[in-house]
N, CA and C atoms as an extended XYZ file, in Angstrom:
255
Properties=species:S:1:pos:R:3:atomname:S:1:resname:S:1:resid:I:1 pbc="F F F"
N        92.805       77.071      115.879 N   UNK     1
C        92.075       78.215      116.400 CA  UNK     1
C        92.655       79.515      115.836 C   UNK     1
N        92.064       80.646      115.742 N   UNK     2
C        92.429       82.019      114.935 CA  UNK     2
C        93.352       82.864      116.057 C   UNK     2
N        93.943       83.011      115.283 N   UNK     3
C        95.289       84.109      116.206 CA  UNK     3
C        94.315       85.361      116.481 C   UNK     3
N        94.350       85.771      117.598 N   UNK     4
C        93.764       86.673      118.312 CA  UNK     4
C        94.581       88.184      117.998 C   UNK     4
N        93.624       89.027      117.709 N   UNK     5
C        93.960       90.160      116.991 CA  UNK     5
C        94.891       91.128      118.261 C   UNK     5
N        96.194       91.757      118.543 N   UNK     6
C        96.383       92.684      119.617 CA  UNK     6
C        95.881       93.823      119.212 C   UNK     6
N        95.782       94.423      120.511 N   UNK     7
C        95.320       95.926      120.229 CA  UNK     7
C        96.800       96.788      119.844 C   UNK     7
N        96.108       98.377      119.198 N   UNK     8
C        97.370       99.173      118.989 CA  UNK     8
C        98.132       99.040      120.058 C   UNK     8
N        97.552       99.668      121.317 N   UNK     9
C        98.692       99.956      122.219 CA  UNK     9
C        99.854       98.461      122.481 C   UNK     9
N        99.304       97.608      122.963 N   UNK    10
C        99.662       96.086      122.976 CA  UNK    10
C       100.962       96.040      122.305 C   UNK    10
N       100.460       96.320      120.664 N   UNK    11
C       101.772       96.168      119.772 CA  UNK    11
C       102.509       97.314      119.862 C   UNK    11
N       102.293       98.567      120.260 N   UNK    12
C       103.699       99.501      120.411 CA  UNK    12
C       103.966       99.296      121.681 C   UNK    12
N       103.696       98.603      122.444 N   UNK    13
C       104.436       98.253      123.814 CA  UNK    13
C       105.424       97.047      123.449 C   UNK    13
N       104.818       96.261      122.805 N   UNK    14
C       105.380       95.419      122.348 CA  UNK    14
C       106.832       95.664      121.703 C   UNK    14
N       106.518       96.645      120.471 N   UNK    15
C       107.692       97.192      119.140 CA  UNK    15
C       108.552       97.616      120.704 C   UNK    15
N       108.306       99.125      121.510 N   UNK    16
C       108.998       99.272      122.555 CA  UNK    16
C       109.571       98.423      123.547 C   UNK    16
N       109.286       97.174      123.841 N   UNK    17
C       110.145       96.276      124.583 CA  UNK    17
C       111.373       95.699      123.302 C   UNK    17
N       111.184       95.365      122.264 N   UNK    18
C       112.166       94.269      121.990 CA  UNK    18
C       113.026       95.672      121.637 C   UNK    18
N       112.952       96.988      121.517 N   UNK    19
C       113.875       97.880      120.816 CA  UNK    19
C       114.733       98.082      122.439 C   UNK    19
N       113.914       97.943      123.317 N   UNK    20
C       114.574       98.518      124.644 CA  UNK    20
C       115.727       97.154      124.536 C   UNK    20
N       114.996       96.325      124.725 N   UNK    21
C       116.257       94.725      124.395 CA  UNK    21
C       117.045       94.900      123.877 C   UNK    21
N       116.569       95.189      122.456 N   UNK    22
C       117.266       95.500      121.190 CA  UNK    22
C       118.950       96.040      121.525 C   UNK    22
N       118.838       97.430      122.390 N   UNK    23
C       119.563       98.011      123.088 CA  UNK    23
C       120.591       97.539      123.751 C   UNK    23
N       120.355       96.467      124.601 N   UNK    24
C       121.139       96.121      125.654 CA  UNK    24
C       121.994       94.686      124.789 C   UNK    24
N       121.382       94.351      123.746 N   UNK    25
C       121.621       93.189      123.323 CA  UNK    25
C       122.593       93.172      121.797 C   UNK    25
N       122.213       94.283      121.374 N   UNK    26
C       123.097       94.382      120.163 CA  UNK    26
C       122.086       94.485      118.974 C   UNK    26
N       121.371       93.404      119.096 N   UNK    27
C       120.503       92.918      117.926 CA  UNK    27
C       119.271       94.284      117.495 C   UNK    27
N       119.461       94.491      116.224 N   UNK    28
C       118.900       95.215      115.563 CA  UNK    28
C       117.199       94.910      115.853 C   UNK    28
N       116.613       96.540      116.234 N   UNK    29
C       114.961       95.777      116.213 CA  UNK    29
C       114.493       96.202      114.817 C   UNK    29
N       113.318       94.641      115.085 N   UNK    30
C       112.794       94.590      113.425 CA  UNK    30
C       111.881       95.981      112.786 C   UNK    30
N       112.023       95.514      111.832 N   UNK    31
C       111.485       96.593      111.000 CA  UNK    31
C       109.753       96.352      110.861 C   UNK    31
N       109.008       97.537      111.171 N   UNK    32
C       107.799       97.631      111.091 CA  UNK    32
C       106.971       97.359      109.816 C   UNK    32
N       106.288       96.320      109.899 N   UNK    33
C       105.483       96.037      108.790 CA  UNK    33
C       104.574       97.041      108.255 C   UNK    33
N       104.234       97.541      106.622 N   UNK    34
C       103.299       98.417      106.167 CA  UNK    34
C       102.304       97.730      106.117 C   UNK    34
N       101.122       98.063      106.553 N   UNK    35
C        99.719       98.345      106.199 CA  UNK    35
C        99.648       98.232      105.359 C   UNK    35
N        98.507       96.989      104.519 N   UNK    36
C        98.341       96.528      103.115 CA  UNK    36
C        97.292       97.874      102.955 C   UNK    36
N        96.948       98.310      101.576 N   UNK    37
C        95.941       98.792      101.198 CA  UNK    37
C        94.953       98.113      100.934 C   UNK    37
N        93.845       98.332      101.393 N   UNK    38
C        92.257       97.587      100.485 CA  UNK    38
C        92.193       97.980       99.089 C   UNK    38
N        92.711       96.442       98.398 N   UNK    39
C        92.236       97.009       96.729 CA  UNK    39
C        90.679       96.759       96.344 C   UNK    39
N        90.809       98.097       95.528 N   UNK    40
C        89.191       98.393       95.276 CA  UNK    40
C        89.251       97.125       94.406 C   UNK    40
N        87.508       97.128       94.357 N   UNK    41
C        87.104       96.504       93.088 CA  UNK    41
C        87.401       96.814       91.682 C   UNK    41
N        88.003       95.857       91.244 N   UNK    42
C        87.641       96.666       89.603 CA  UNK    42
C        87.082       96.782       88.666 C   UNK    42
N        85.815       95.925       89.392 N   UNK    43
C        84.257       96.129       88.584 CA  UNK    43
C        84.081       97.325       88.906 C   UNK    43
N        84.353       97.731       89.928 N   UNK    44
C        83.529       99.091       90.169 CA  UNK    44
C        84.385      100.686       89.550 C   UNK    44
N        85.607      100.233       89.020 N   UNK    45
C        86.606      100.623       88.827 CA  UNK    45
C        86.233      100.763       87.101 C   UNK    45
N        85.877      100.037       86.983 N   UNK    46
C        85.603      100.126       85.149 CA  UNK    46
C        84.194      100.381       85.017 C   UNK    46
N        83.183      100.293       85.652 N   UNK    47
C        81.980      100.892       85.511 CA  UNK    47
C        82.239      102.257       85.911 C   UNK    47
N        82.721      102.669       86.328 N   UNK    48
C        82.611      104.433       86.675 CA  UNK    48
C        83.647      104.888       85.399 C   UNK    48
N        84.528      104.241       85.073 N   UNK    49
C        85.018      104.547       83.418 CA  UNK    49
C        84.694      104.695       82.187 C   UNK    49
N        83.452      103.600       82.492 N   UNK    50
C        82.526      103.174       81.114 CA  UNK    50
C        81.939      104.922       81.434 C   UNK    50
N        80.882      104.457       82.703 N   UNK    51
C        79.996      106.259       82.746 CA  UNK    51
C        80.692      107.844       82.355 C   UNK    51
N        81.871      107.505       82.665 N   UNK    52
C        83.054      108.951       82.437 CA  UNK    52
C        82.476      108.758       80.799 C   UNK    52
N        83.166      108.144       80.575 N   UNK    53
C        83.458      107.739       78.976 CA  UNK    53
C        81.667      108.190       78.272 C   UNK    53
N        80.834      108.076       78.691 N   UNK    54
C        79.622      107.806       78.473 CA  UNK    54
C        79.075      109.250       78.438 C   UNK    54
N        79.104      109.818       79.285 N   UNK    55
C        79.118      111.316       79.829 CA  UNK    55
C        79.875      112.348       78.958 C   UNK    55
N        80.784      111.474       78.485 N   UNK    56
C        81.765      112.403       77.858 CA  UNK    56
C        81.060      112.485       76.364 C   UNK    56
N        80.900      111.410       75.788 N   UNK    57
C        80.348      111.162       74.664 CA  UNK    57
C        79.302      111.959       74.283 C   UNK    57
N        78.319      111.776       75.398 N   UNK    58
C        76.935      112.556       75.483 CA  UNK    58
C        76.995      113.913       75.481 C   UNK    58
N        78.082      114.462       75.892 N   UNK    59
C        78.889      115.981       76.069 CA  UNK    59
C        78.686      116.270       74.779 C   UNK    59
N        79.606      115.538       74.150 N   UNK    60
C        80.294      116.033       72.627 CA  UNK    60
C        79.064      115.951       71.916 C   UNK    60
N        78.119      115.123       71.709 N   UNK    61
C        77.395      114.808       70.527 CA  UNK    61
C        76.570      116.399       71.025 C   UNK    61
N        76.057      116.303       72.247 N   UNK    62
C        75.065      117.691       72.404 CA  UNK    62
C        75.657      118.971       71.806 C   UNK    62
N        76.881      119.021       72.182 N   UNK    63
C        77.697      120.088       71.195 CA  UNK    63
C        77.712      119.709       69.786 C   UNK    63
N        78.123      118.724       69.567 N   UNK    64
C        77.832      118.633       68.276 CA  UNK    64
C        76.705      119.305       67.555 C   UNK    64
N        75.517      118.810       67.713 N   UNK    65
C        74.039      119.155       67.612 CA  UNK    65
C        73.705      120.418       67.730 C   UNK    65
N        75.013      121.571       68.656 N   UNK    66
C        74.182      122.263       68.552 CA  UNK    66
C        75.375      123.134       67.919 C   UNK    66
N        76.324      122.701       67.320 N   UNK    67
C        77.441      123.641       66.506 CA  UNK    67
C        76.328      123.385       65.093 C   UNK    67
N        76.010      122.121       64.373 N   UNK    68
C        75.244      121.766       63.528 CA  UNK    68
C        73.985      122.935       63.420 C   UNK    68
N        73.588      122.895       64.220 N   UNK    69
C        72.127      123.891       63.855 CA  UNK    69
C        72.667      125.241       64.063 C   UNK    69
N        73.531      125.462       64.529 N   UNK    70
C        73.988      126.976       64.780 CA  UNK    70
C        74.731      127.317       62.851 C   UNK    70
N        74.808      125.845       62.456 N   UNK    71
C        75.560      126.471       60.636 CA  UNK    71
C        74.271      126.915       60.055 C   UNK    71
N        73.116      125.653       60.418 N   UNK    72
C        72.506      125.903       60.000 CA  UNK    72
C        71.248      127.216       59.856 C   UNK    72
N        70.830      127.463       60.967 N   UNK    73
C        70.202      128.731       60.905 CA  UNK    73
C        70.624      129.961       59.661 C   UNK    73
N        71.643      130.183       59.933 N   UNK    74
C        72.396      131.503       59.059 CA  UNK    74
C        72.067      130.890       57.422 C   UNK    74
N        71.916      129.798       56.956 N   UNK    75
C        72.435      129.045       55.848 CA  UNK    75
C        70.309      129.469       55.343 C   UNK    75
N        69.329      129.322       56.302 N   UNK    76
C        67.576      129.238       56.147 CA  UNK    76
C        67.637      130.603       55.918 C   UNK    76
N        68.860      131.568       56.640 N   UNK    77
C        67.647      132.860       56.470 CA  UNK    77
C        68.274      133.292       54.969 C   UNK    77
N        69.781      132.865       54.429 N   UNK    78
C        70.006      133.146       53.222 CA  UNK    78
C        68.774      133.079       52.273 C   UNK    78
N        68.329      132.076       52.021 N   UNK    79
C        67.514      130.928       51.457 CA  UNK    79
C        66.777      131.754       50.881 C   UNK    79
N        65.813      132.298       52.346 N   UNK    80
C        64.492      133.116       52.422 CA  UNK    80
C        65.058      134.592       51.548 C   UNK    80
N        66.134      135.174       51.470 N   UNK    81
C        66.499      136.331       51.157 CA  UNK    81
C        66.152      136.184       49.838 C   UNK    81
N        66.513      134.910       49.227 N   UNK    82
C        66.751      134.813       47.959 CA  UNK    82
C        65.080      134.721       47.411 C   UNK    82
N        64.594      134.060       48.393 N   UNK    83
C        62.803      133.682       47.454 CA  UNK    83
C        62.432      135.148       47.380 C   UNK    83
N        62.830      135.968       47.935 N   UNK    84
C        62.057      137.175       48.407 CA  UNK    84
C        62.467      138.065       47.239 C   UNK    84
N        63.321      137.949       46.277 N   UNK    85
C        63.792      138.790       45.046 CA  UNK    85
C        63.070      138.385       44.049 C   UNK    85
């Protein structure tokens, strides 16, 4: 059968009795267990990396594209200066 979950208070009444013992008895009270963390997924962990990554890419090329046409403009109206002589 499944070990029945205590409530908070339960267990710091609890931690507080064996330390009160603890006291009278010599014996060191135990040391409080940490709280596991919930590990994330790491599907979900590398899909939001891929999208960073993705986003980022899409960043640069739009700059790209538009450092590219920004040479270019200045480079058309030369061009035209020249047909015009």
């Amino acid at each position: 059968m499944a070990k029945k979950k205590k409530g908070a208070l339960a267990k710091r009444a609890a931690e507080l009795e064996a330390a009160v013992a603890g006291l009278f008895t010599g014996t060191p009270a135990k040391k409080k267990a940490k709280k596991k963390k919930a590990k994330k997924a790491k599907v979900v962990k590398a899909t939001k990396k891929v999208a960073k990554k993705a986003k980022k890419s899409a960043k640069k090329a739009v700059k790209k594209a538009a450092k590219k046409a920004a040479k270019k403009a200045p480079a058309k109206k030369k061009a035209k200066r020249k047909a015009k002589k």
